[in-house]
Structures are given as structure tokens and as C-alpha cells.
N, C-alpha and C positions, 0 to 999 in steps of 0.2 A: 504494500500500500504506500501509495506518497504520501510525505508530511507535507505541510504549509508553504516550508522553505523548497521544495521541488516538486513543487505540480507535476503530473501526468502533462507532458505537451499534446496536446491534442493535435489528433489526424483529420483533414478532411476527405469525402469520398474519391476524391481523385490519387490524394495522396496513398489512402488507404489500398486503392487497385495496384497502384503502382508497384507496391511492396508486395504484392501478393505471392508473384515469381521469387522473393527471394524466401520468403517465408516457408512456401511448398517445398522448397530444395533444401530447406533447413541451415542457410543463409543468409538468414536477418539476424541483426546483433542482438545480445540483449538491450540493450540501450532500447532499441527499435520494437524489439516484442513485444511491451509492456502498452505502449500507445496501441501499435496494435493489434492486440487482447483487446482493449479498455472498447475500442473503436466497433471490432465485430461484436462484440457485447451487447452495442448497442443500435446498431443500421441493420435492421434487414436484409433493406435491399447490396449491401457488400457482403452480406453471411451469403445472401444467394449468387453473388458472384465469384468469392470463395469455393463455392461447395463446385459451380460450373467449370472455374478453373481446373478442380481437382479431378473432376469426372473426366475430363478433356482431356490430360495427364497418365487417366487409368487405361483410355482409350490410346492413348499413342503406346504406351507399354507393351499393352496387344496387340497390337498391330507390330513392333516392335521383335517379337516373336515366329519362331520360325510355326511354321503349322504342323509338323509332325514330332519333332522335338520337344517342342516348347522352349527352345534355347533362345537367350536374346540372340539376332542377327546382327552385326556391324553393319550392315545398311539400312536403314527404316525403309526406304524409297522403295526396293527390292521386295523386301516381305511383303507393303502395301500392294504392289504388283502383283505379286503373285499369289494373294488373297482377293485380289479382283478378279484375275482370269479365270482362280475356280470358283468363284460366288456365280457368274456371271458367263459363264458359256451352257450351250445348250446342250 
């Protein structure tokens, strides 16, 4: 909790997005955490763009993935590929 003499500096929603990349990768300093906690706390609408970042995140991992394996691939672009052409031919 902050005392008197160091306020929480407050995040606005812009700021809040911005930091979200470093946050997800586990990345944000502490210094930086603390506001935004205090921040998702309290916006919804950045809890919902938090949560969408993350899903998007879950989604690249998979796709990230070989399909029989399940090993990460060193190329994302590749795996994406060739999870299209077998989703996606007749």
C-alpha cells in the first residue's frame, strides 16, 4: 500500500494499454506493476483488453506449434501455413 508521502502515480487508459506487452512477458518493473494493478482494478474496459491481449498471445503459441508434435516450431509463419492448407483443402 502507498503512504501519503508516495502516492500510487496513477495510469491513464492509454498509458495502461501500452504497458500491457511488457507486463504479459513479465517485463514491467516493479516500480511499474503497482500502478498497474491499482489501474486494472479499476477500468473494465482495460481488464477487457488485458484479458484480449492474453487470448491473442494463447492463440499465437498455437499456432506457434508444430501439429503433430506439438513442439514449438522456429518459424511461426510456417506452422501458420501449414495449419491453413490442412484446415482448408478439400
Amino acid at each position: 500500500m502507498s503512504s501519503p508521502s508516495h502516492p500510487t502515480p496513477a495510469l491513464d487508459c492509454v498509458q495502461f494499454r501500452r504497458l500491457i506487452p511488457l507486463h504479459v512477458g513479465g517485463d514491467l518493473s516493479d516500480a511499474g506493476q503497482h500502478p498497474f494493478d491499482h489501474h486494472a482494478s479499476g477500468c473494465g474496459d482495460c481488464t477487457e483488453h488485458l484479458a484480449g491481449y492474453r487470448a491473442q498471445c494463447g492463440l499465437l503459441s498455437t499456432y506457434g506449434r508444430d501439429l503433430e508434435s506439438g513442439r514449438r516450431t522456429p518459424d511461426l509463419w510456417s506452422s501458420i501455413e501449414r495449419k491453413l492448407d490442412h484446415r482448408w483443402r478439400p
